[in-house]
MMTF fields as JSON, N, C-alpha, C and O atoms, coordinates in Angstrom:
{
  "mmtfVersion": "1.0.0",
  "mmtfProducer": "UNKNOWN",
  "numBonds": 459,
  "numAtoms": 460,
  "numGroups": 115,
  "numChains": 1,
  "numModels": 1,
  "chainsPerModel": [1],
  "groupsPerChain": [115],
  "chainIdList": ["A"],
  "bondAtomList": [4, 2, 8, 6, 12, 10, 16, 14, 20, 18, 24, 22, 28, 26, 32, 30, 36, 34, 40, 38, 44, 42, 48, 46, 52, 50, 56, 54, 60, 58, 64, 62, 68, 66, 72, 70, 76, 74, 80, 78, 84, 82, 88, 86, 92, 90, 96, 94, 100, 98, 104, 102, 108, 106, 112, 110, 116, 114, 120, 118, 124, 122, 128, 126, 132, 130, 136, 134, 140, 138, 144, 142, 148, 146, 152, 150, 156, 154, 160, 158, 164, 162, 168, 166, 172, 170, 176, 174, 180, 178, 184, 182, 188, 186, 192, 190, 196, 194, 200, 198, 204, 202, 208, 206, 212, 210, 216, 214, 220, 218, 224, 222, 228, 226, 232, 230, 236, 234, 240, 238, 244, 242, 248, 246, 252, 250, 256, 254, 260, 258, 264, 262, 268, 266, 272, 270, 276, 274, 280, 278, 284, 282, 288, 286, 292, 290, 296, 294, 300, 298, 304, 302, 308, 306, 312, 310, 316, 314, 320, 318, 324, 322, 328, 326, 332, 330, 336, 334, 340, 338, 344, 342, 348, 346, 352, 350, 356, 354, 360, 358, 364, 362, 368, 366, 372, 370, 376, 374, 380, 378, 384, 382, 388, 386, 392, 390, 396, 394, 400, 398, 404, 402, 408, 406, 412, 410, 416, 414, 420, 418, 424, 422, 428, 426, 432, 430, 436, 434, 440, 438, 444, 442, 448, 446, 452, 450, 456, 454],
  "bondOrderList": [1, 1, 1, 1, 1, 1, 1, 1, 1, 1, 1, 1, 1, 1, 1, 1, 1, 1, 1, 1, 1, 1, 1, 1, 1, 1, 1, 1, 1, 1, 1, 1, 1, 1, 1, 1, 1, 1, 1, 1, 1, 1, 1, 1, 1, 1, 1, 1, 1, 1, 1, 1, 1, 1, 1, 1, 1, 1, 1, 1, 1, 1, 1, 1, 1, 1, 1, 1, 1, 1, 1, 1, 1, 1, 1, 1, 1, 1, 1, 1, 1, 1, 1, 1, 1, 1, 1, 1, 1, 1, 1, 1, 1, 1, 1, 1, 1, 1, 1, 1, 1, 1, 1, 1, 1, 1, 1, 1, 1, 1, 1, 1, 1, 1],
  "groupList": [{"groupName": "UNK", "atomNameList": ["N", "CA", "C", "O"], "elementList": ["N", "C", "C", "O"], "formalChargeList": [0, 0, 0, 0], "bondAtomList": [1, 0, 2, 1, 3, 2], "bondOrderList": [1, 1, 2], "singleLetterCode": "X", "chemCompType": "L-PEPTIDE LINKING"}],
  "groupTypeList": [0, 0, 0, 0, 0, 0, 0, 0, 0, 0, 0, 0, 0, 0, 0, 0, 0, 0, 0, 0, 0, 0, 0, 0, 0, 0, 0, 0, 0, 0, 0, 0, 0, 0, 0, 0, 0, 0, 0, 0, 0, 0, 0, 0, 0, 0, 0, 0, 0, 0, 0, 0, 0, 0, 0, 0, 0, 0, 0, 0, 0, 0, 0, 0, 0, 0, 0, 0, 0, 0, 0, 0, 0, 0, 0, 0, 0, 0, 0, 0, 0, 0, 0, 0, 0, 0, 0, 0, 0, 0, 0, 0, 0, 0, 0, 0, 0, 0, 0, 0, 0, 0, 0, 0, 0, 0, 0, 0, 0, 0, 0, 0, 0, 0, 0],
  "groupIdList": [1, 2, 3, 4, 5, 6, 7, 8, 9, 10, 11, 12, 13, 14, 15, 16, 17, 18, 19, 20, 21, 22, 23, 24, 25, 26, 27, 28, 29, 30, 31, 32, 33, 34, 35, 36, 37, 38, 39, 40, 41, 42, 43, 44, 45, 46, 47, 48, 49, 50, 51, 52, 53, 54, 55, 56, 57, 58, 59, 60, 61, 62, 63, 64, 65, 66, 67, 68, 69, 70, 71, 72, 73, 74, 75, 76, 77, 78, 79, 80, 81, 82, 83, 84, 85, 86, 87, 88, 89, 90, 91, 92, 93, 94, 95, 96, 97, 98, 99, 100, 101, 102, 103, 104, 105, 106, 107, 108, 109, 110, 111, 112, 113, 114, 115],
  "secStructList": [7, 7, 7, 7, 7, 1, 1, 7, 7, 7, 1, 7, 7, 2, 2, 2, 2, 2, 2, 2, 2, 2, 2, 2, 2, 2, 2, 2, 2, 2, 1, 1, 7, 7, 3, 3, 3, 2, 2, 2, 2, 2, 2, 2, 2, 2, 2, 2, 2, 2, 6, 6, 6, 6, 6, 1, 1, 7, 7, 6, 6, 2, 2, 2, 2, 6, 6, 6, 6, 1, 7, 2, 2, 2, 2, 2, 2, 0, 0, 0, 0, 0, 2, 2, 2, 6, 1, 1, 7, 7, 1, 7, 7, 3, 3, 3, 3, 3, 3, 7, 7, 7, 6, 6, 6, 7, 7, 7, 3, 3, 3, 3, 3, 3, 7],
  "xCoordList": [24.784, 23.469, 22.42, 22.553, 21.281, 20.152, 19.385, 19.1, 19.14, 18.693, 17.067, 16.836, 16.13, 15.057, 14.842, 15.091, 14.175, 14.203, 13.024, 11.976, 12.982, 11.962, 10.469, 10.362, 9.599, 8.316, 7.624, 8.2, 5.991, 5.33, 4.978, 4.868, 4.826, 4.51, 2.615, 2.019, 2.016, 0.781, -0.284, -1.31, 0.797, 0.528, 0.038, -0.791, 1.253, 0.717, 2.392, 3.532, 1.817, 3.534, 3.998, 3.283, 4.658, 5.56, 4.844, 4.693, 4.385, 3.283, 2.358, 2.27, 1.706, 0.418, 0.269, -0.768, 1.628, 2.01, 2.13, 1.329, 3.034, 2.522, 1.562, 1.277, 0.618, -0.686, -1.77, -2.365, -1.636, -2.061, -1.705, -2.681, -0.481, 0.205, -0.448, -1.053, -0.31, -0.281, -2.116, -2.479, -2.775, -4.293, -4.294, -4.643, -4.007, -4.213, -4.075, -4.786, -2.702, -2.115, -3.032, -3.247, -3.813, -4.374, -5.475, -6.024, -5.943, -7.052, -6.876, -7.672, -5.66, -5.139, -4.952, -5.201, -4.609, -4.479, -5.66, -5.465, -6.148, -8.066, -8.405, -8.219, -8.894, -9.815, -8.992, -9.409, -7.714, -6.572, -7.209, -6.766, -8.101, -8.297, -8.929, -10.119, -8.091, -8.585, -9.071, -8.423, -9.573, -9.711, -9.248, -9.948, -7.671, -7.494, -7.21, -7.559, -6.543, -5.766, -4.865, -4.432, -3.925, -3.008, -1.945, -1.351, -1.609, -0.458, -0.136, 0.983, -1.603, -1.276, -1.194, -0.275, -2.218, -1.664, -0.049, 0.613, 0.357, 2.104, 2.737, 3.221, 2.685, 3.216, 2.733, 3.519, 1.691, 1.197, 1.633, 1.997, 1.937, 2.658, 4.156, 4.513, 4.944, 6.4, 6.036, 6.572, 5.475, 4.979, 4.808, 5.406, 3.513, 3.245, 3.688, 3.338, 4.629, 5.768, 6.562, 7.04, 7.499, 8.443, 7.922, 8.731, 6.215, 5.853, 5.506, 5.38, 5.222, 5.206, 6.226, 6.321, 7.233, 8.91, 9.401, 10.433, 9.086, 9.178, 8.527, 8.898, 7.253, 6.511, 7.002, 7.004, 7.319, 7.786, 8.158, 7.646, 8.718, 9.933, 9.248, 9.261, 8.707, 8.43, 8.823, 8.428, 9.791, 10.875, 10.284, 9.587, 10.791, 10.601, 10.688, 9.727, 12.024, 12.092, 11.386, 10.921, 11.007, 10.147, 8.609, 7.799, 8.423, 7.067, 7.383, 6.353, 8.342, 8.469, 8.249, 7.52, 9.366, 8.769, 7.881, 7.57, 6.907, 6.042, 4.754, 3.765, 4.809, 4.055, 4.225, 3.29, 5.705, 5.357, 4.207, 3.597, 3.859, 2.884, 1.681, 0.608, 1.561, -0.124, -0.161, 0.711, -1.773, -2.015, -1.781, -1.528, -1.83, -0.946, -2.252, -1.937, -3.129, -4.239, -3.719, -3.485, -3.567, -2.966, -1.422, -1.093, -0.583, 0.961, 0.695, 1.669, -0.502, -0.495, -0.687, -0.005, -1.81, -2.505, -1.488, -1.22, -0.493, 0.095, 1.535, 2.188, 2.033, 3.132, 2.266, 2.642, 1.073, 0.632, 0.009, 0.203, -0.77, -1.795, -0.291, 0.602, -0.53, -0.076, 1.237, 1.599, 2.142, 3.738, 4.329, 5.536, 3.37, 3.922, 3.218, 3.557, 2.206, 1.346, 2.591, 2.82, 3.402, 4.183, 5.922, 6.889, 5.876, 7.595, 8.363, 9.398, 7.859, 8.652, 8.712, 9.791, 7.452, 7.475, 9.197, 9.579, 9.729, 10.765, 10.638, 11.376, 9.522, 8.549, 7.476, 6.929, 7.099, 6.189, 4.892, 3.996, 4.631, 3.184, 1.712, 0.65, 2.298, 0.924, 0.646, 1.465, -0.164, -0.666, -1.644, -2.575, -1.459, -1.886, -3.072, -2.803, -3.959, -4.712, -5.715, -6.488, -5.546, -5.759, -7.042, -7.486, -7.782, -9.434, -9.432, -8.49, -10.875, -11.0, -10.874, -10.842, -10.761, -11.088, -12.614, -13.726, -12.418, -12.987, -13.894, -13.371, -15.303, -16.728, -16.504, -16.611, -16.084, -16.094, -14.757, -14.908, -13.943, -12.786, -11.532, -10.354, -12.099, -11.468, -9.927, -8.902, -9.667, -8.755, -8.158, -8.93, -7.484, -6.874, -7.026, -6.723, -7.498, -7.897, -7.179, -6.529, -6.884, -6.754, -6.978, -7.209, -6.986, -7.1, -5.551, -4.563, -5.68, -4.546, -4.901, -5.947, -4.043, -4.416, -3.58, -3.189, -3.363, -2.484, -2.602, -3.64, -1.555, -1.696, -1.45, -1.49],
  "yCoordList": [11.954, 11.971, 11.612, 10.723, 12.468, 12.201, 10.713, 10.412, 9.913, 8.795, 9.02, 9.806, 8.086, 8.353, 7.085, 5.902, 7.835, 6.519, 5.628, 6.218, 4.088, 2.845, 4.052, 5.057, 2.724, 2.939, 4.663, 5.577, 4.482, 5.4, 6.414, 5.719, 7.634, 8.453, 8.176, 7.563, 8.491, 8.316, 9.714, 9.836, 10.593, 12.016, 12.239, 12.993, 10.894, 10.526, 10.916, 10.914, 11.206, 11.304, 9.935, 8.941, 9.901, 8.571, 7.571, 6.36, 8.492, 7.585, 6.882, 5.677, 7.883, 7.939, 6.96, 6.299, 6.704, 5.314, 4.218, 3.347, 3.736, 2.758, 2.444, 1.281, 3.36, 3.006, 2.102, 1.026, 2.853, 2.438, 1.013, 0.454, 0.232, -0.528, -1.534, -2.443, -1.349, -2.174, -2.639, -3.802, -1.847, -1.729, -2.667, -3.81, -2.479, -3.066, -4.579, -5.43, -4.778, -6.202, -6.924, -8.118, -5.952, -6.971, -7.176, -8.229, -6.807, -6.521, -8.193, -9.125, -7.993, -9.066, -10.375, -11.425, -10.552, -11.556, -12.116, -13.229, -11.85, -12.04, -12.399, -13.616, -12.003, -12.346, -12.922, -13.029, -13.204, -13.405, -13.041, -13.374, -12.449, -11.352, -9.916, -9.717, -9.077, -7.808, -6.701, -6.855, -6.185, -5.165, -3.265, -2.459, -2.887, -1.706, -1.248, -1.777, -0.211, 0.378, -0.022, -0.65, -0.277, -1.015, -0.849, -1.808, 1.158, 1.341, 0.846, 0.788, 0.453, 0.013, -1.081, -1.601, -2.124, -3.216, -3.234, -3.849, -2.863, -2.99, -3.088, -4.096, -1.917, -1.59, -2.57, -3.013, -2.743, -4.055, -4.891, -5.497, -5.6, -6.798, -7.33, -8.448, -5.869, -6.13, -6.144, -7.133, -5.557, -4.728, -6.618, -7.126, -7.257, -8.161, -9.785, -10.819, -9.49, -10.626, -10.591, -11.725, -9.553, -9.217, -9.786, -10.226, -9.949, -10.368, -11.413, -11.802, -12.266, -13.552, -13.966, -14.344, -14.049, -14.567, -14.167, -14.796, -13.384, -13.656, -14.109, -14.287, -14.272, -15.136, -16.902, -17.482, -17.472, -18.718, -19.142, -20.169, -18.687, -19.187, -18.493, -17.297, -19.444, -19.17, -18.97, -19.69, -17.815, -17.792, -16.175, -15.246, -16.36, -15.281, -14.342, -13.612, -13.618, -12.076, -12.39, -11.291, -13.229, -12.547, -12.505, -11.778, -13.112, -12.229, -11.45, -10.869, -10.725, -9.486, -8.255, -7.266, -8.928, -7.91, -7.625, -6.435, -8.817, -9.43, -8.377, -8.147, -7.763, -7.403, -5.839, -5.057, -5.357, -3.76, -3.473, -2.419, -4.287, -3.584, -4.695, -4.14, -5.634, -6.19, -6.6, -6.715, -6.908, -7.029, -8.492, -9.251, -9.08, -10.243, -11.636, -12.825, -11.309, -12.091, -12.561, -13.664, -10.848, -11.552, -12.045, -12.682, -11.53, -12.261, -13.704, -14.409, -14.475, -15.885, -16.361, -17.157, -15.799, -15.935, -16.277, -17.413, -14.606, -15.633, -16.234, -16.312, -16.782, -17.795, -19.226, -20.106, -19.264, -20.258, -21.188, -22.365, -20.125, -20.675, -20.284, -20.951, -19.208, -18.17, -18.603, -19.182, -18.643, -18.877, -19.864, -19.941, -21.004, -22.481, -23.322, -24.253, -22.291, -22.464, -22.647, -23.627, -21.196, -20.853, -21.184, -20.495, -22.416, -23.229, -23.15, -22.485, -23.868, -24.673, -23.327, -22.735, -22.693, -21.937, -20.76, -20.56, -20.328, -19.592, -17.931, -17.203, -17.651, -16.488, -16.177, -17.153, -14.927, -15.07, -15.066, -15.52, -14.711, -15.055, -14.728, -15.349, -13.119, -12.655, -12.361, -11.648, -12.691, -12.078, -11.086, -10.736, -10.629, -8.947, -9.456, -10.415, -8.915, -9.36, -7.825, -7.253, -7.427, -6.021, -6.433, -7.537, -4.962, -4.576, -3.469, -2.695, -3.467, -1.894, -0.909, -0.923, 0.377, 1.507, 1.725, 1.303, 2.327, 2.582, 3.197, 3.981, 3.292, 4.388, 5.577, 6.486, 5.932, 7.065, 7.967, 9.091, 7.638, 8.961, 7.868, 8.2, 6.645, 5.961, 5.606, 5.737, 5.284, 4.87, 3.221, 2.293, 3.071, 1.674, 0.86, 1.322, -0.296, -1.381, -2.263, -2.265, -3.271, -4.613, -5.25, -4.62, -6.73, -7.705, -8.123, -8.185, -8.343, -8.475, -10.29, -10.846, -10.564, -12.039, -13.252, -13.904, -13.445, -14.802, -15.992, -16.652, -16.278, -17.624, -19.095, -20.25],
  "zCoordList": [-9.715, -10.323, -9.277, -8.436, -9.44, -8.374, -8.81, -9.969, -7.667, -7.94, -7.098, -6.18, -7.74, -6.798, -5.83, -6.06, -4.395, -3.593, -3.816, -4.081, -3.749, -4.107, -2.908, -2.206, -3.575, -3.027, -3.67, -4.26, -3.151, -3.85, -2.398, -1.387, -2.205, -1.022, -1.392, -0.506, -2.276, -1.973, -1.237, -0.568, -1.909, -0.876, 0.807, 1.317, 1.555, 2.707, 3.393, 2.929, 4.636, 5.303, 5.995, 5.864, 6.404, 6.528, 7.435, 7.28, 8.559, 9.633, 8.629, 8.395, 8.104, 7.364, 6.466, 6.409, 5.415, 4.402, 5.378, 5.042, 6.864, 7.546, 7.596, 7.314, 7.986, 8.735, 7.389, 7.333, 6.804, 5.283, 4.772, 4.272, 4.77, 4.91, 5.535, 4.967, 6.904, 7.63, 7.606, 7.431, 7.75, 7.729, 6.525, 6.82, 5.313, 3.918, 3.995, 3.461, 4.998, 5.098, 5.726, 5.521, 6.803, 7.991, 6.863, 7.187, 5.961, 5.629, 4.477, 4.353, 3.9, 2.794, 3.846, 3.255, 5.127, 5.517, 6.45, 6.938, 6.571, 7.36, 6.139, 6.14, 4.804, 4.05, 2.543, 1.39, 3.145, 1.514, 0.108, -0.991, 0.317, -1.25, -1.065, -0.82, -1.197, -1.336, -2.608, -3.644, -2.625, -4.078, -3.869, -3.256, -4.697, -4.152, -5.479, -6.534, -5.311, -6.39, -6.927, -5.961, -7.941, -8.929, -7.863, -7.37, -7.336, -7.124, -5.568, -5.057, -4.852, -3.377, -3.488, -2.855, -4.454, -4.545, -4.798, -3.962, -5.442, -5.784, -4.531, -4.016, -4.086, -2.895, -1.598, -0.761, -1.608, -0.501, -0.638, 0.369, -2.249, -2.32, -1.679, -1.308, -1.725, -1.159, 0.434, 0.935, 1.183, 2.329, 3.17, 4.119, 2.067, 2.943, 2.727, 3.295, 1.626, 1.841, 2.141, 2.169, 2.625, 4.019, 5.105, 5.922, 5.442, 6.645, 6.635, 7.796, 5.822, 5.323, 5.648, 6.815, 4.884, 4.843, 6.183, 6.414, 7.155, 8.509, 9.684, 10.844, 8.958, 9.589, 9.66, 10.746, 8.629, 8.07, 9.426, 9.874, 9.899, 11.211, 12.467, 12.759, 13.066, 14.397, 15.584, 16.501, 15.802, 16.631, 17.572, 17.163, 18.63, 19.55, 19.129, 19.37, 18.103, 17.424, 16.203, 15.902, 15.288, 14.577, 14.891, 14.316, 15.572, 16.776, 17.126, 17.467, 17.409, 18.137, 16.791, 16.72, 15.709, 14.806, 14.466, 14.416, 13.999, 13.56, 14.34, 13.645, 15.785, 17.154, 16.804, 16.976, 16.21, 15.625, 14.857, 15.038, 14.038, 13.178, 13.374, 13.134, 13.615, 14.37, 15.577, 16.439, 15.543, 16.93, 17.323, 16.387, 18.727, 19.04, 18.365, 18.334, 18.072, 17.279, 16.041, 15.545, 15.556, 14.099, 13.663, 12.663, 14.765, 14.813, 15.182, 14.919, 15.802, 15.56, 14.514, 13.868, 14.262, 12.792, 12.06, 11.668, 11.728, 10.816, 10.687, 9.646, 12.35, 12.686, 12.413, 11.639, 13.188, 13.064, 11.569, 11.263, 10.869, 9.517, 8.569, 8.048, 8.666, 6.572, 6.866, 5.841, 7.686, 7.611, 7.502, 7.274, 7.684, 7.866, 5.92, 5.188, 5.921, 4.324, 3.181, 2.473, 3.264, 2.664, 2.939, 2.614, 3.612, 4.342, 3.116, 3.068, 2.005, 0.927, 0.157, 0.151, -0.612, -1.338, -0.834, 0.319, -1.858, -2.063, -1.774, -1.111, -2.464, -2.22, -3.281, -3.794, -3.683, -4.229, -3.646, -4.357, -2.663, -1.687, -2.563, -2.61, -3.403, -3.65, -4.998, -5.577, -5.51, -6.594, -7.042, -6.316, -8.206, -8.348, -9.658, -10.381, -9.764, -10.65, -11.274, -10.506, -12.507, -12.854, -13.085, -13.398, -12.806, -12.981, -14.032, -14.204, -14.898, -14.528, -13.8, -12.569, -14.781, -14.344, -12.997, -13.316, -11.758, -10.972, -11.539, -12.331, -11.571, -12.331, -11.915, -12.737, -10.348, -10.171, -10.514, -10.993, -10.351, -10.506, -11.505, -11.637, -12.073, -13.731, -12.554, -13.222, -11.322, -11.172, -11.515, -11.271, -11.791, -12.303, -10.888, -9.787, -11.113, -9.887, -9.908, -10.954, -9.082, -8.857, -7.869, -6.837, -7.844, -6.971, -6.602, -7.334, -5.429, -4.573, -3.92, -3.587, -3.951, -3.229, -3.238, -4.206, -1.894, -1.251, -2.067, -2.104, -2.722, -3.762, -2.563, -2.987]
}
């Protein structure tokens, strides 16, 4: 039986959903509240507590991972502030908080944001 694979494409190709991603995260961790769409919030949420939960631990490879997808500013950022915030906590980093409908094209909103 055909199973479908996790995550949403976003009518973006695979680069294109990184880039998106990662942009969104830097965007959620500079200002810990953002305002997007329901379905990127979703998707941002797993995206940027994977990087959280490897941030926690300040060790040479997860800076290195940590260095694939930001720049070496914000891999301090967040070994130093957001990873050590979140030691005890289990997970859970972010919360999703629903809006209205967008005025212009009625898309479903939310708030995204670092508890």
């Amino acid at each position: 039986m055909k199973k479908l694979k996790q995550g949403r494409k976003f009518g973006r190709t695979k680069s294109q959903r990184k880039a998106l991603l990662v942009s969104l995260s830097r965007s959620l961790f500079l200002h810990s509240k953002i305002t997007t769409t329901e379905a990127k919030a979703k998707e941002l949420s797993m995206f940027a507590e994977k990087m959280i939960t490897r941030s926690r631990e300040d060790s040479l490879a997860s800076r290195r991972i940590l260095a694939k997808y930001f720049s070496e500013t914000m891999v301090k950022k967040l070994v130093t502030e957001i990873g050590p915030r979140y030691k005890e906590r289990k997970g859970g980093y972010t919360r999703i908080i629903k809006k209205g409908p967008r005025k212009s094209d009625s898309a479903k909103m939310a708030i995204i944001e670092l508890v």
